[in-house]
C-alpha positions in Angstrom: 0.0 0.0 0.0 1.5 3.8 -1.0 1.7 5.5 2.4 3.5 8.5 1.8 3.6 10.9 -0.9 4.9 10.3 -3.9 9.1 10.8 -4.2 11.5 11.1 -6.8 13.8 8.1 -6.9 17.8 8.1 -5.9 18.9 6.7 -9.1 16.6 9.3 -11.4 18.8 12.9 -12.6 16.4 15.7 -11.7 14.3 17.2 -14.4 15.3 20.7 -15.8 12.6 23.1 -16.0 10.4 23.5 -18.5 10.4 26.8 -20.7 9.1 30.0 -20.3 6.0 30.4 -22.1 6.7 30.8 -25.7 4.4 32.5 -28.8 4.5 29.2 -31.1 2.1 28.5 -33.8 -0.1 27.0 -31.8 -0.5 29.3 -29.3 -1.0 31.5 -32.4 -3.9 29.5 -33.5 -2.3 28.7 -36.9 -1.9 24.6 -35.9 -4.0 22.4 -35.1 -4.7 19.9 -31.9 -3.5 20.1 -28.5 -0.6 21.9 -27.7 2.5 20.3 -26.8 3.4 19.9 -22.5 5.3 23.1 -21.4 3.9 25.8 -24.2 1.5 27.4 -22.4 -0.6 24.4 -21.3 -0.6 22.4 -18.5 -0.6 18.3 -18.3 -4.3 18.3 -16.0 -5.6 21.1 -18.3 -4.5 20.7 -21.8 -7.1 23.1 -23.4 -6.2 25.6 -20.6 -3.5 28.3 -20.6 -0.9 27.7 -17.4 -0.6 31.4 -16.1 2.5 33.1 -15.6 4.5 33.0 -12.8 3.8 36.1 -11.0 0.4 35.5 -11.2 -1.6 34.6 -7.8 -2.6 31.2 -8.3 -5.9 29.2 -6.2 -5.1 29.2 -2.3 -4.6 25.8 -1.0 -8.1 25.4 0.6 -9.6 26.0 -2.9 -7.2 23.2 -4.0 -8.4 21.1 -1.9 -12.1 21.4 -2.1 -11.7 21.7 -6.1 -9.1 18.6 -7.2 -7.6 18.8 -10.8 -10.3 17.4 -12.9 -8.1 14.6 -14.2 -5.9 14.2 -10.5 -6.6 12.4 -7.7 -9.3 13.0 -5.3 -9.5 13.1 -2.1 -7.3 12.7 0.6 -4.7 11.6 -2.7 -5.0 15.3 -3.7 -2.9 16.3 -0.9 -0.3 13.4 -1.9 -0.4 14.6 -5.0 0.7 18.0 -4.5 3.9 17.6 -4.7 4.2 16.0 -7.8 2.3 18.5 -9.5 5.2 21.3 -8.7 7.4 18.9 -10.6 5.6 19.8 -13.7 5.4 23.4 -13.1 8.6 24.4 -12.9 10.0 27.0 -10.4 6.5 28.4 -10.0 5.8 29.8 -6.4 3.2 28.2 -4.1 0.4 31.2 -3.2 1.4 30.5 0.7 5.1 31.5 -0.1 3.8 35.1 -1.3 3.1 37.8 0.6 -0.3 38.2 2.6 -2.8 40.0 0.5 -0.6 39.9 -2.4 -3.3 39.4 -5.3 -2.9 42.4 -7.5 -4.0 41.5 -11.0 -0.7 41.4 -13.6 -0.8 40.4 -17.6 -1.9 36.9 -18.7 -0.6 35.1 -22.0 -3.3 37.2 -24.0 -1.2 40.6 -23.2 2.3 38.9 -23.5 1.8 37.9 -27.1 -0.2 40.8 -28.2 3.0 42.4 -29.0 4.2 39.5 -31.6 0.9 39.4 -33.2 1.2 43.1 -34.8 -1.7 44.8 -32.9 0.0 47.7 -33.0 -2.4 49.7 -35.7 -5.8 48.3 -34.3 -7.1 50.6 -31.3 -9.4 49.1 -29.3 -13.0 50.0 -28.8 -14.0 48.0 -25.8 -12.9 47.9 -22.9 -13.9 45.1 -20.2 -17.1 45.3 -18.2 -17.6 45.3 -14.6 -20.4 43.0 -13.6 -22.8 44.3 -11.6 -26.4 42.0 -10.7 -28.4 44.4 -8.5 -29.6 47.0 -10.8 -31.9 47.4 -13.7 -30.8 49.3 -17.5 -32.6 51.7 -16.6 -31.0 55.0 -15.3 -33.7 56.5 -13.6 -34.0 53.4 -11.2 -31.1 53.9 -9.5 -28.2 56.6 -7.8 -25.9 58.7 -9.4 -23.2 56.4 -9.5 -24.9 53.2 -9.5 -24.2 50.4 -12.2 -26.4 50.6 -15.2 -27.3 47.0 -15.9 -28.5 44.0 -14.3 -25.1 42.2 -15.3 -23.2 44.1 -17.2 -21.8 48.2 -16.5 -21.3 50.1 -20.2 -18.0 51.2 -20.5 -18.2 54.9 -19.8 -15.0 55.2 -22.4 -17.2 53.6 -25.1 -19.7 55.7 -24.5 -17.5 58.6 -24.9 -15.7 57.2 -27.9 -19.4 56.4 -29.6 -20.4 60.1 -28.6 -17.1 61.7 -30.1 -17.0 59.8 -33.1 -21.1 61.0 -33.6 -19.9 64.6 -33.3 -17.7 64.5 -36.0 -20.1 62.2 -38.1 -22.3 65.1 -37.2 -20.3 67.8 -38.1 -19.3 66.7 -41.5 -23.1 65.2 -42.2 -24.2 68.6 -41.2 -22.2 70.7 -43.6 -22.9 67.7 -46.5 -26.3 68.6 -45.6 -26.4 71.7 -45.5 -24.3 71.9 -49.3 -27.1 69.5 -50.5 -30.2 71.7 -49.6 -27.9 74.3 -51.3 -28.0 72.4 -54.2 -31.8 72.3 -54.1 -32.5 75.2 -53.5 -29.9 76.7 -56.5 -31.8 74.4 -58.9 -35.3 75.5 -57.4 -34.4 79.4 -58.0 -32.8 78.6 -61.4 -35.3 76.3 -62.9 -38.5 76.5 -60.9 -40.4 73.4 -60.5 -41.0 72.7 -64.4 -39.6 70.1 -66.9 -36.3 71.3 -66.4 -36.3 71.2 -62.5 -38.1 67.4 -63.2 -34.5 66.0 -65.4 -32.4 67.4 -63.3 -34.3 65.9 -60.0 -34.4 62.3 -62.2 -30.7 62.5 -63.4 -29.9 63.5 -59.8 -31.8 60.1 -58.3 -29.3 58.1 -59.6 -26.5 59.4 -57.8 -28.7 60.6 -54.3 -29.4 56.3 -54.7 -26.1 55.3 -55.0 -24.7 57.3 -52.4 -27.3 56.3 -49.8 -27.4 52.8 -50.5 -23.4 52.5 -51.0 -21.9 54.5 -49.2 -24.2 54.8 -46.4 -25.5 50.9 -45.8 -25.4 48.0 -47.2 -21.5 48.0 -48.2 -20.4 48.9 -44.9 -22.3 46.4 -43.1 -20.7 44.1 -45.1 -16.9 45.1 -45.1 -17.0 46.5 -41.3 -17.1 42.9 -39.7 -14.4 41.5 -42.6 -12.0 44.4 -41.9 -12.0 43.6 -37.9 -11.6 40.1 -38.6 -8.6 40.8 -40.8 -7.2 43.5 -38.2 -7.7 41.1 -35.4 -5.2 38.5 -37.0 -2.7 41.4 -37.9 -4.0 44.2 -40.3 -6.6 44.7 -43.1 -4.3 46.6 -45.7 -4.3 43.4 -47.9 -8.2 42.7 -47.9 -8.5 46.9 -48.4 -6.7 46.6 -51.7 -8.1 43.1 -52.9 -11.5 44.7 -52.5 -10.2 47.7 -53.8 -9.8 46.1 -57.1 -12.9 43.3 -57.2 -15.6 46.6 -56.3 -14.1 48.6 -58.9 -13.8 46.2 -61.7 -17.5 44.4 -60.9 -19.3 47.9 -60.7 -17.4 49.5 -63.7 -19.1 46.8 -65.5 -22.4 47.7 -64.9 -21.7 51.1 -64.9 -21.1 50.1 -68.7 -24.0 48.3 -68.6 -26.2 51.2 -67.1 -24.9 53.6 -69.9 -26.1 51.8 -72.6 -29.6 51.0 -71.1 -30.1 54.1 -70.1 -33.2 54.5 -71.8 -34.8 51.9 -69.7 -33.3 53.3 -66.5 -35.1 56.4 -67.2 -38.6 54.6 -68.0 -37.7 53.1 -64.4 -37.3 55.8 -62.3 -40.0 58.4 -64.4 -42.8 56.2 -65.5 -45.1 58.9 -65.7 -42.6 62.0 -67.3 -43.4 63.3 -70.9 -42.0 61.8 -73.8 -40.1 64.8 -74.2 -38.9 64.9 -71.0 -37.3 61.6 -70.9 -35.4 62.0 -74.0 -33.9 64.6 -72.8 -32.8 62.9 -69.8 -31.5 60.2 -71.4 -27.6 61.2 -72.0 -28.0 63.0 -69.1 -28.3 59.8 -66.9 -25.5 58.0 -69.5 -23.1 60.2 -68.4 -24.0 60.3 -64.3 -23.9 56.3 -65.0 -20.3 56.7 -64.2 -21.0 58.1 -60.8 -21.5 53.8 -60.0 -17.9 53.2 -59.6 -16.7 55.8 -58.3 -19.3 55.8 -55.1 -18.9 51.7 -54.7 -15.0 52.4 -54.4 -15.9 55.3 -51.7 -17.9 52.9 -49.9 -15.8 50.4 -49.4 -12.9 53.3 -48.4 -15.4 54.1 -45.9 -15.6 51.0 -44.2 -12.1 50.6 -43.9 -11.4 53.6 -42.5 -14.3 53.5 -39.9 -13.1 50.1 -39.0 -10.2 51.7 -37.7 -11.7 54.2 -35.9 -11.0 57.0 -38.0 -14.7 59.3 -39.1 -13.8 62.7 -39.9 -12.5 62.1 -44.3 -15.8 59.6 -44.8 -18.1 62.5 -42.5 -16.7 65.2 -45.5 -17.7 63.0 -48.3 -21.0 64.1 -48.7 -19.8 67.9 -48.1 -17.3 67.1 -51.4 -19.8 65.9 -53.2 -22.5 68.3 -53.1 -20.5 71.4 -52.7 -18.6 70.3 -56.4 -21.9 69.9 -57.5 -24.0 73.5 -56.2 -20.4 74.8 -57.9 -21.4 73.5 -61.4 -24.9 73.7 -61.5 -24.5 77.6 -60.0 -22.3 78.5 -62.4 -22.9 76.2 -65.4 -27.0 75.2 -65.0 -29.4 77.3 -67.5 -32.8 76.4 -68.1 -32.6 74.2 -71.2 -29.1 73.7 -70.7 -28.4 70.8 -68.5 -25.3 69.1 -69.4 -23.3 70.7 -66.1 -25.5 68.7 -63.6 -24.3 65.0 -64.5 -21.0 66.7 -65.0 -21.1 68.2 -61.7 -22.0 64.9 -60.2 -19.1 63.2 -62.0 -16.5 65.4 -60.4 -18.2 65.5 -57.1 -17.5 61.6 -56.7 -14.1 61.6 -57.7 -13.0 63.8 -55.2 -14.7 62.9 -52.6 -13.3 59.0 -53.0 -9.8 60.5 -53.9 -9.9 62.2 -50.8 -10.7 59.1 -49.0 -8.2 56.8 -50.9 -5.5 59.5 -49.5 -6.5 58.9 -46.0 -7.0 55.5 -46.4 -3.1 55.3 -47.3 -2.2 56.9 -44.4 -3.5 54.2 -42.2 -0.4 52.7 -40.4 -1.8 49.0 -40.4 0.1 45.9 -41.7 -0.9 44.1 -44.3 -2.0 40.9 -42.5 -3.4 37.9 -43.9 -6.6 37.5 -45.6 -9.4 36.0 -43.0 -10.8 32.7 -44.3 -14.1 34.1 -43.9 -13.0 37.3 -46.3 -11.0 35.1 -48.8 -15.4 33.2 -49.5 -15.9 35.6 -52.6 -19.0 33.9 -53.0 -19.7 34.4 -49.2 -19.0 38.2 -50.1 -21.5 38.3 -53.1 -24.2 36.2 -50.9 -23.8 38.9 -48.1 -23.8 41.8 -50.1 -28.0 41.3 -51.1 -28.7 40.3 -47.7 -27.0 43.8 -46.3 -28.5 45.7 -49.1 -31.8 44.7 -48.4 -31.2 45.1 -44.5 -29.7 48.3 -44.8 -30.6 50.2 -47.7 -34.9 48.8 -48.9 -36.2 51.5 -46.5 -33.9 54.8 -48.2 -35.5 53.5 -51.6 -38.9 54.7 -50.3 -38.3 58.3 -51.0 -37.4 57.4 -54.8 -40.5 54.8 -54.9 -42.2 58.1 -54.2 -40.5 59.9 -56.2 -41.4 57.4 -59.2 -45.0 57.1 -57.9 -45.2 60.8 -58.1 -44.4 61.3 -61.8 -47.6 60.2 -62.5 -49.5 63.1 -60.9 -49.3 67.0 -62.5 -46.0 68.6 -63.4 -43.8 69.8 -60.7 -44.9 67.2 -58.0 -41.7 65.1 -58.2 -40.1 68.4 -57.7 -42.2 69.7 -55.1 -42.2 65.9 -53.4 -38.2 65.5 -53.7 -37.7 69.3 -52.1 -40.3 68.2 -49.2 -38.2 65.2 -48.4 -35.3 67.3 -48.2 -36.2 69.2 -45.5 -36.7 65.6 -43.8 -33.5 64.4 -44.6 -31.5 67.1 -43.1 -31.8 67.0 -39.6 -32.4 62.9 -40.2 -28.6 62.4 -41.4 -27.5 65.5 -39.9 -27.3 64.6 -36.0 -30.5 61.8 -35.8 -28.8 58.6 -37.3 -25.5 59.3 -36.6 -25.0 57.8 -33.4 -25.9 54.3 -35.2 -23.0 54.6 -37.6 -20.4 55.8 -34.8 -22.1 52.4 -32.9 -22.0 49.7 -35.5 -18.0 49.2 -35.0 -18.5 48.8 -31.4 -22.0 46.6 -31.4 -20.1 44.6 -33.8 -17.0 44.3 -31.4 -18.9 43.5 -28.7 -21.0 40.7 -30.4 -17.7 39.7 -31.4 -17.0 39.2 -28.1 -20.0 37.5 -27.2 -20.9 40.3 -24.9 -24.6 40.7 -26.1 -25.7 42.1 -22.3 -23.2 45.4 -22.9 -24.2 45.5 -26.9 -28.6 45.3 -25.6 -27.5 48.2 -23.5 -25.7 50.3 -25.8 -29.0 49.6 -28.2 -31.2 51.0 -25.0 -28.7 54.4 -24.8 -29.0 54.6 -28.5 -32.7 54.4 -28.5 -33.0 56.9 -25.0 -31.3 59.5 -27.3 -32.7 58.8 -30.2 -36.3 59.9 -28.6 -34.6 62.8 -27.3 -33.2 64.1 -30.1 -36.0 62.9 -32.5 -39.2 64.3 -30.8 -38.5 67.9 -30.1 -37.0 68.2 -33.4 -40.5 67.5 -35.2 -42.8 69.2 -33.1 -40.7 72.4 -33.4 -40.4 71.9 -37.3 -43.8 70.6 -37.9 -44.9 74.0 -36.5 -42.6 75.6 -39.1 -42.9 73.6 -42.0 -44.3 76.3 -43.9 -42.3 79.4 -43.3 -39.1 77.0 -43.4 -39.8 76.1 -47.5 -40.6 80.0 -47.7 -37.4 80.8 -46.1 -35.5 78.0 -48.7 -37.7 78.1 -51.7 -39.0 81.3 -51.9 -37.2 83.2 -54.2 -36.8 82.6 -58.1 -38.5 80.8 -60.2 -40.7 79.1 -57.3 -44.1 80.4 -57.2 -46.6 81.0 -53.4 -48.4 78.3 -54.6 -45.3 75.8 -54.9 -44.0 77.4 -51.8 -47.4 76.3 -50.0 -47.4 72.7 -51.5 -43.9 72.2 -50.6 -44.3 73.4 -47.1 -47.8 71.1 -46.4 -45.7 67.8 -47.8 -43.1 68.6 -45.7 -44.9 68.8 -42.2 -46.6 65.5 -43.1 -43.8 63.7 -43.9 -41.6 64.9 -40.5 -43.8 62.8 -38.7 -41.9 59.9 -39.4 -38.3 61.5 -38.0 -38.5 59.3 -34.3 -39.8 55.9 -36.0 -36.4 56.4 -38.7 -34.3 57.4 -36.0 -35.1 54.5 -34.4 -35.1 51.9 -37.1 -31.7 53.7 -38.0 -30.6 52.1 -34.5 -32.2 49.1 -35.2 -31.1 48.3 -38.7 -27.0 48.8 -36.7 -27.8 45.8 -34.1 -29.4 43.6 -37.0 -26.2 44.0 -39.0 -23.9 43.5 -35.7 -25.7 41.1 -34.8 -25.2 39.1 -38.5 -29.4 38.6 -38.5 -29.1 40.3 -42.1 -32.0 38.3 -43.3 -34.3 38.7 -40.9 -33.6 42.2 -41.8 -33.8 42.0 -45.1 -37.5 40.6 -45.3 -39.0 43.3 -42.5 -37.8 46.3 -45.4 -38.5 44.1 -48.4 -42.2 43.6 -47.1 -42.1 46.9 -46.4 -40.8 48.6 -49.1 -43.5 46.5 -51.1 -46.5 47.5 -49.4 -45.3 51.1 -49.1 -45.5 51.0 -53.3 -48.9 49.4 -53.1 -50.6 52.0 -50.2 -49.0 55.0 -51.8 -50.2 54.3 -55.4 -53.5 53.9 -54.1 -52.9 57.2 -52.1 -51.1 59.1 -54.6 -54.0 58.6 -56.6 -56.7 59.7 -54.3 -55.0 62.2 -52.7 -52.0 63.4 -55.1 -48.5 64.1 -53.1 -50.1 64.4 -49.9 -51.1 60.8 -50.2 -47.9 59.8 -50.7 -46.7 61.6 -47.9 -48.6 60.2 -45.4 -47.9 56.4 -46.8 -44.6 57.3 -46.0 -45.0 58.4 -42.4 -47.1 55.3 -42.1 -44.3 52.6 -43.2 -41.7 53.8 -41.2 -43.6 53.4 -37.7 -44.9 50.5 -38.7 -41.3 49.5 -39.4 -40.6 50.3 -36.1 -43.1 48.3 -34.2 -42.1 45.2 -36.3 -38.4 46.1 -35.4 -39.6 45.9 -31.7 -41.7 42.8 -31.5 -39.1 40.8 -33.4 -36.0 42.3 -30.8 -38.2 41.7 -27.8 -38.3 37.8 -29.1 -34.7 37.5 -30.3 -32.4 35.3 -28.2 -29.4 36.9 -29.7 -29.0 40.4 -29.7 -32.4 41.7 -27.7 -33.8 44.7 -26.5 -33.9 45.0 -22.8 -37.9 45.2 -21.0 -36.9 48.2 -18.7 -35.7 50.4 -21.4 -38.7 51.1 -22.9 -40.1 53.3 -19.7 -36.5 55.9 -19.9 -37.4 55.8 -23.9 -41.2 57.1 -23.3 -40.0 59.6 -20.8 -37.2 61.4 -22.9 -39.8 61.6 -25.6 -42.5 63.2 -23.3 -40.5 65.8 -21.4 -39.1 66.6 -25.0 -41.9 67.1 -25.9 -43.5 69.4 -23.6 -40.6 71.7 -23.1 -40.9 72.5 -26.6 -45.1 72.8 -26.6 -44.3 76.9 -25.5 -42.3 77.5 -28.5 -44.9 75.6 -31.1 -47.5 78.3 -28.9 -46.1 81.1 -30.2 -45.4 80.5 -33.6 -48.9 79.8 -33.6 -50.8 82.7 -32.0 -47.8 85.2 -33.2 -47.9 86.0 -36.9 -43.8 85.9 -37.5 -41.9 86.5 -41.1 -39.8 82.6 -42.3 -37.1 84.0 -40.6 -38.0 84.9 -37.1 -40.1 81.6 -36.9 -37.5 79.1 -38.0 -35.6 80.8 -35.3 -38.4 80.3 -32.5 -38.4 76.3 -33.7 -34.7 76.0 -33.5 -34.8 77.4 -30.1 -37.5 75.5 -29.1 -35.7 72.1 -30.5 -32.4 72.8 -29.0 -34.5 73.4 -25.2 -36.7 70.2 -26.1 -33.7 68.3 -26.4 -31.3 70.0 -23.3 -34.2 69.2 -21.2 -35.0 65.6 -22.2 -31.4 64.5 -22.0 -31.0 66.2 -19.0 -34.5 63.9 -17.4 -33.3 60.7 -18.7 -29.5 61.0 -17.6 -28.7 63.5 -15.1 -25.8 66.0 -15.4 -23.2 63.5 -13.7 -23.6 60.7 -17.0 -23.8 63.8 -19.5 -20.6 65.7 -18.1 -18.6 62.3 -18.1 -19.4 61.3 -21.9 -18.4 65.2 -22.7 -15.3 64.7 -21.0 
């Protein structure tokens, strides 16, 4: 019978130590099965990392009421003991240490993140701190309480989501503000005629490639490949391999685009004038080669979010339109049209030349292609799921644009100016915050922290409401003397001015439900559900056709309007009920109540200012001042309910 513990005998040489731990290939992940003994495994725990030395290890009692899995049990597990120190080297036992010493020091992970050439990635999260007494909502509890049942959001994330939304904002504001510009140079120059109807349709095509390129669906797909490819080392390789493939595959049917353009123009003006469309025809050949250009900006956009860097892909839009309000202001006469697709044309080579610059100036390695990038038939399967997911919905406003030209003359105009007036504050500072948050909900699901991404969604959604709600009651209000302040001088009439103003207070009362489905549409694509997605705006997009047709008919441009309004809410409360039942990626119960408040106190702080623009006759300017007050106080006072001033002066900081 063994009696004592186990002994090394006289005649055996004593047993070097075993290595320090090394960076092999396995421990790289580029081999396959179990590592060999003494690389960063141990003999009980093959599949588990043996930590380094100065590391504070179990304490003996834990030893003994846990035994190695694959040791003896036990009164053996104390015999054992000592042969276990045989295999682990000169590693200190926890009772020779210091009392108290259990400061936390760097694991394997941070020793070989220095061979693995991380140098160029900068991190976006940061590690939770688990918390399991409080509730997602920040009203429910102190001041400096945690913020989730088990999971605290990383008060650095929130500050890198909310600086990386300010400049979003700031360079989406000034595109913005250079494309209402645009409109309203065309609307004084050309009216709301023929003319002003080609120029709107030869404009479509690029507006659509830019919002459907550039701002969704290839991003969603690229983003996740690119911090795959930087996690194993850098991303410059896949950058240029889908540098080439995008530019060769859409110059193609660029080509292809340019000599049907006759059917592209039956496509998008169904109802325009015979007259009218032939004259639109070269037009749209030429603006055809706008394709390329914008797919080879998107995909510089992705890689240059994916590494954390905003501000070039913000100005894009700002390069774009100003190029173009440059050519049509100076070159753009009634009857003389050439200088728009022109205009267009040069606006899309700078602004992808001045992304490619800053794309070059990137310091990040060029890394190996991730098996999941080198698929190119995963890439092309993707790319329809994403551009349904992402970019259905932003076809609405050209299905109504299309659904439009069969009314009277001048209502695509008047429709596409309406909608403009939407889209400003929409892109400007409403849906921002999604883009600045799809790298780090993408991250985190990464991770397989879903608890931190659901409540980054909630934070998105609690400013989204405040943002959103004072914003359209102020510019409902001042719907109409905003178009008379942009559209009413030149060659627009009272009566176009009136028609324009009336579309555009219907159709504002769908900014919240986009904002929110803006958010949404981010945690789909994070979350890689991109065909769930894809059939809640296919669905949608399809019965939006159907109800406006039916209500364009009846009811002209107004109709259409409020089909609009109607398909984004309903958007939203599909986008709802289907997160509430998701097992990935959910919404949480309990954000819902700080969502409903933000949107109420918004909206009552800015009920005074709507009060005086309505009892107070006021000139366009003067009003549009009172409902920019009134917005900015709706939305101070609503962040300030949800939040507090300790959360807001931390993410400022």
């Amino acid at each position: 019978a063994r009696t004592g513990v186990l002994r090394r005998g006289p005649h055996r040489a004593r047993r070097a130590h075993l290595p320090a731990v090394q960076a092999t290939d396995h421990a790289r992940r580029r081999g396959r099965g179990r590592l060999p003994h003494g690389h960063g495994r141990s003999t009980h725990h093959a599949d588990r990392a043996v930590p380094p030395r100065d590391q504070p290890r179990r304490a003996p009692s834990a030893l003994e009421r846990a035994p190695r899995r694959h040791g003896p049990g036990g009164a053996a597990a104390g015999r054992a003991r000592p042969a276990r120190r045989l295999h682990r080297g000169a590693a200190t036992d926890p009772r020779e240490r210091a009392p108290g010493d259990h400061r936390p020091r760097s694991g394997l992970g941070a020793q070989l993140a220095g061979q693995r050439g991380l140098r160029g990635v900068r991190p976006l999260v940061r590690d939770a701190r688990e918390r399991r007494d409080r509730s997602a909502d920040p009203r429910a509890h102190g001041r400096r309480g945690a913020r989730s049942e088990r999971h605290e959001l990383s008060t650095a994330r929130l500050g890198a989501v909310l600086g990386a939304s300010a400049i979003i904002s700031v360079g989406i504001i000034a595109g913005r503000i250079a494309g209402v510009a645009r409109d309203v140079v065309l609307a004084r120059t050309l009216g709301i005629g023929p003319d002003a109807d080609v120029a709107v349709l030869v404009l479509s095509f690029p507006d659509l490639l830019t919002t459907v390129l550039v701002g969704g669906a290839v991003s969603a797909v690229v983003i996740p490949d690119f911090k795959a490819a930087q996690a194993a080392g850098g991303a410059r390789r896949l950058f240029v391999r889908m540098i080439v493939l995008v530019g060769a595959a859409t110059g193609l049917v660029a080509l292809a685009a340019a000599v049907g353009a006759p059917l592209f123009v039956r496509a998008l003006g169904p109802g325009l004038a015979e007259s009218t469309a032939a004259r639109a025809v070269p037009l749209f050949a030429l603006a055809a080669a706008v394709f390329p250009l914008t797919a080879l900006a998107a995909v510089t956009t992705g890689y240059l979010q994916a590494t954390g860097r905003f501000g070039v892909p913000a100005a894009g839009t700002l390069i774009f339109n100003a190029t173009l309000v440059a050519a049509v202001g100076l070159f753009v006469r009634p009857g003389a049209l050439a200088a728009v697709a022109a205009g267009a044309l040069a606006g899309a080579s700078l602004r992808w030349l001045s992304q490619l610059v800053a794309a070059l100036r990137v310091p990040d390695a060029p890394g190996a292609l991730p098996r999941r990038a080198r698929d190119l038939a995963g890439l092309a399967r993707r790319y329809p799921e994403a551009l349904g997911a992402t970019s259905a919905i932003v076809l609405v406003p050209f299905a109504a644009r299309t659904i439009a030209s069969f009314g009277a003359t001048g209502d695509v105009a008047s429709l596409t100016y309406a909608l403009r007036i939407v889209d400003f504050p929409l892109g400007s500072f409403i849906t921002v915050g999604s883009v600045a948050a799809l790298p780090h909900l993408a991250e985190l699901v990464v991770a397989h922290r879903r608890g931190e991404a659901a409540l980054l969604l909630a934070d998105l959604l609690r400013v989204t409401a405040a943002l959103t709600v004072p914003v359209t009651v102020a510019l409902v209000a001042a719907a109409g003397p905003l178009a008379a302040l942009l559209y009413g001088r030149g060659a627009a009439g009272p009566a176009a001015v009136e028609q324009i103003g009336s579309l555009a207070a219907v159709a504002l009362l769908s900014l919240p439900a986009q904002g929110a489905n803006a958010a949404f549409t981010a945690v789909y694509v994070a979350d890689r559900r991109l065909g769930t997605a894809f059939v809640i705006n296919a669905l949608g997009l399809i019965a939006f056709a159907v109800v406006a047709l039916v209500a364009g008919e009846r009811a002209g441009p107004r109709g259409i309007a409020a089909a609009y309004v109607a398909l984004h809410w309903t958007l939203a409360l599909v986008y709802i009920v289907d997160l509430r039942r998701a097992r990935g990626l959910a919404l949480a119960s309990d954000a819902l109540p700080g969502i409903a408040t933000a949107a109420l106190v918004g909206a009552a702080v800015v009920l005074p200012f709507v009060l005086v623009l309505t009892m107070v006759a006021l000139s366009p300017a003067p009003a549009v001042a009172v409902a920019a007050a009134g917005s900015i106080a709706g939305i101070a006072g609503a962040l300030l309910v949800t939040y507090g001033r300790t959360p807001l002066r931390s993410w400022m900081l």
